[in-house]
N, C-alpha and C positions, 0 to 999 in steps of 0.2 A: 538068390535075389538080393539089392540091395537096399534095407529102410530108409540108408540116408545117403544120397548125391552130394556134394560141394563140387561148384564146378568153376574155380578159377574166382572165389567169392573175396570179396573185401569190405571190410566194416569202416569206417572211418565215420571220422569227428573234426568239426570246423576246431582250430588251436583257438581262435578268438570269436567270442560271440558275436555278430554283427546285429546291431540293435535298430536301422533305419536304414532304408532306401538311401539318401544320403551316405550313411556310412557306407555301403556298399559299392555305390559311384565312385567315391573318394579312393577307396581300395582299391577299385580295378586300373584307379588311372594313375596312382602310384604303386606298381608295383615292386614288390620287396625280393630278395634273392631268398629267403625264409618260406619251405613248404607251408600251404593254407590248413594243411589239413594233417589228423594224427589218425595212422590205423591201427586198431584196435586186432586188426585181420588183416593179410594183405595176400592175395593173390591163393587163397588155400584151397586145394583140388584133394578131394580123398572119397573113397567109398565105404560104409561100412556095411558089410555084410550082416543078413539074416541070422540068428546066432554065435555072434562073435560076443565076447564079454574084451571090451577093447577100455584099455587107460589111458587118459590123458596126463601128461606131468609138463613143468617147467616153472620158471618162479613165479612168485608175484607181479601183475602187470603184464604176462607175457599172452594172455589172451584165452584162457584156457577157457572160463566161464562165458567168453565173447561167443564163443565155437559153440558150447552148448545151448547156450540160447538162441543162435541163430538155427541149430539139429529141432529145437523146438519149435522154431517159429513165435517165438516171443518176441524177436526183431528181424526185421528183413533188412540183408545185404546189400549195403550202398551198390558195389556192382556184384557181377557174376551171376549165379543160379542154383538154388537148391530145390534138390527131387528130396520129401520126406512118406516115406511110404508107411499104412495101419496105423493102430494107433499107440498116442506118446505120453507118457504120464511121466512129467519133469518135477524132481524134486529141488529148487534152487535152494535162495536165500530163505534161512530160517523166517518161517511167520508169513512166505509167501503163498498167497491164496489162501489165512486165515483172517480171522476176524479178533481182536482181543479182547471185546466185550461179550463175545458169544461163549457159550461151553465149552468144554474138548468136546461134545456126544455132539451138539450145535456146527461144530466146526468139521465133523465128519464128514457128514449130510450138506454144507457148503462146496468144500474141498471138493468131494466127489462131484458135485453139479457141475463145476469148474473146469475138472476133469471130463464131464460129457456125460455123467453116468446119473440114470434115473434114481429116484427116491427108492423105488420097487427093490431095483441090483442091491443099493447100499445099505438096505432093510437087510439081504440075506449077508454080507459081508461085514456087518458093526460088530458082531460078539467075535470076530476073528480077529478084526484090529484091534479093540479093546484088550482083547488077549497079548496081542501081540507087543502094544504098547507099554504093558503094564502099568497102566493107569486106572484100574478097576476104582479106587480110591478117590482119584480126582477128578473125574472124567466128567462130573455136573460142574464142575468150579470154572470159571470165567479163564480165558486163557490168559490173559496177563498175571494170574498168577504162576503160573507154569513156569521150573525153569526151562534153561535154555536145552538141557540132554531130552528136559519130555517131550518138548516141543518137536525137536529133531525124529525120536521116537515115532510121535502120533504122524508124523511128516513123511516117513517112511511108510511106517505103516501102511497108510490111507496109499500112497501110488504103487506099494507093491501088493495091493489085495483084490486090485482090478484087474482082469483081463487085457493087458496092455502089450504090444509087438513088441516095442520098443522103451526100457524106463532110463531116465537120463538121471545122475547122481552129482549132485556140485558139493563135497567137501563135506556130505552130510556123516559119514562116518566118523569125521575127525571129533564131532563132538560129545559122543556117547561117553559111556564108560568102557571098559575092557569086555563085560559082560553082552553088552548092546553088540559091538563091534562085531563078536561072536554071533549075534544072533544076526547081524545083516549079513556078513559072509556066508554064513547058511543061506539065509532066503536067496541071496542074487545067484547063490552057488547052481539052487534049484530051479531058477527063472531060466539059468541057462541051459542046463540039462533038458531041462522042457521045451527048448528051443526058442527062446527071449534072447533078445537083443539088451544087453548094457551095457551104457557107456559111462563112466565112471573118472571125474576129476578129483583127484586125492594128492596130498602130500606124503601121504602113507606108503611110501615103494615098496616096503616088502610087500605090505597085503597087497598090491596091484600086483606085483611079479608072482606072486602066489594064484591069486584071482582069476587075474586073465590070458589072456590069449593071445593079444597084441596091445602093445604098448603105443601111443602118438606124443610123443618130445617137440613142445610149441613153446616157442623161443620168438620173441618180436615180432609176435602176430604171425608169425610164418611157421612152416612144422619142419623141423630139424631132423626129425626120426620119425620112422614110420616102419615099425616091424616086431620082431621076437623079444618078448617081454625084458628076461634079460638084459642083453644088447640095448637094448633104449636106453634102460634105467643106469646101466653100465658107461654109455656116452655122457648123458644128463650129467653123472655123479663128476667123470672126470669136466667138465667143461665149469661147475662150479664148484673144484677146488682149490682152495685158498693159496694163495703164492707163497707162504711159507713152507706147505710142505712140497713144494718144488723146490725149494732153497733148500732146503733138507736133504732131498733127493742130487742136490749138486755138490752137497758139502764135504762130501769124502774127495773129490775132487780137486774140490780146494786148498782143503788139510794139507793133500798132498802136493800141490803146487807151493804151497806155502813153506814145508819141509824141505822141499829141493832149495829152492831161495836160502832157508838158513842154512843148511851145508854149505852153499858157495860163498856165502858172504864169512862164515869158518872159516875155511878155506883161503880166501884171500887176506882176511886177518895175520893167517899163521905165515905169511910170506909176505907180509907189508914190512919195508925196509927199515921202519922205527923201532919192531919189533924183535931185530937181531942182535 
């Protein structure tokens, strides 16, 4: 079965704000050779199965967190169509679906609501988060005090303690410690085994090629790769290597074109007419 459909989906964004009926008029009847619009996504069909632990990679700007929060349903797709099937507990941007005047214990019991889940559910799940966060310490103190790795921590925690089909991961590993990192690979390790779906955006390739199961390579809103963890991470790596070590890779080459060159130009030295 599949949790999450894309079926030919596009995200886009007006390039210029249009502030007045007027300005819009004016637009349409001078039109420009310059596309109106920028997609964040553009044209992306993919399935993901019922327990797959799948990665997304690609740079900065290329769409990865776009993908995920369309899987969530945090924004619906200018076109196309997405099936999201059971239920989704998204971990995005640090601090989202917190409060920073509320506690960490306050911000449990929020989160979870947020998430769909009763006072009753999050009553028998706080001592496991708690635990899991390691925040025994701070867990009354207002969360603006908090730094950003406990944040990340209590963030985790709270969406992987619920009963969820499917938990979506945006970059939340990258900001632990070493120590953390280890404890999220375990839990997603075990969401899988149990038959959870995760979908996971990380800069981290090794832990992704370790991790999962399939890899998605999105490159300009479009997906470039789509398959065996390796292999993805393998394309990505060669597509952003630096032109020097290609220049590198040509240099023996050279040397050696370069060496032929001074032998003849020797050569024609020792038999130039001045020279006898």
């Amino acid at each position: 079965m599949n949790v999450v459909e894309l079926h030919d989906v596009s995200v886009r964004y007006r390039k210029t704000r249009i502030r007045s009926l007027k300005e819009a008029v004016v637009r349409s009847l001078t039109s420009r050779n310059t596309p109106e619009w920028f997609y964040g996504l553009k044209n992306v069909s993919l399935s993901i199965h019922h327990g797959e632990a799948v990665g997304i990679i690609g740079p900065n700007g290329a769409g990865k967190s776009t993908l995920l929060r369309v899987a969530a349903g945090i924004i619906s797709p200018s076109l196309g169509t997405i099936v999201s099937r059971g239920t989704v507990a998204p971990v995005m941007e640090l601090g989202t679906g917190f409060d920073a005047e509320l506690s960490g214990l306050e911000n449990i019991f929020f989160n979870g609501a947020l998430l769909g889940c009763p006072r009753e559910y999050m009553n028998r799940r706080v001592d496991d988060i708690i635990a899991f966060s390691r925040l025994e310490q701070f867990i009354d103190q207002p969360l603006r005090t908090y730094s950003t790795g406990m944040i990340a921590r209590l963030a985790f925690a709270v969406a992987t303690s619920i009963d969820a089909d499917t938990i979506l991961l945006d970059e939340i590993m990258a900001v632990g410690d070493a120590s953390f990192r280890t404890q999220c690979a375990a839990r997603v390790d075990r969401y899988v085994h149990a038959g959870s779906t995760v979908i996971v955006v990380s800069h981290d390739l090794d832990s992704l090629e370790a991790l999962c199961t399939r890899v998605i390579w999105i490159g300009g809103g479009e997906v470039r790769f789509d398959g065996d963890p390796a292999a993805a991470i393998a394309a990505y790596k060669a597509s952003i290597a630096p032109p020097a070590s290609k220049a590198r890779a040509s240099a023996p080459k050279a040397s050696a074109a370069a060496l032929a060159a001074e032998r003849r130009r020797l050569r024609r030295s020792r038999h130039h007419p001045l020279r006898r």
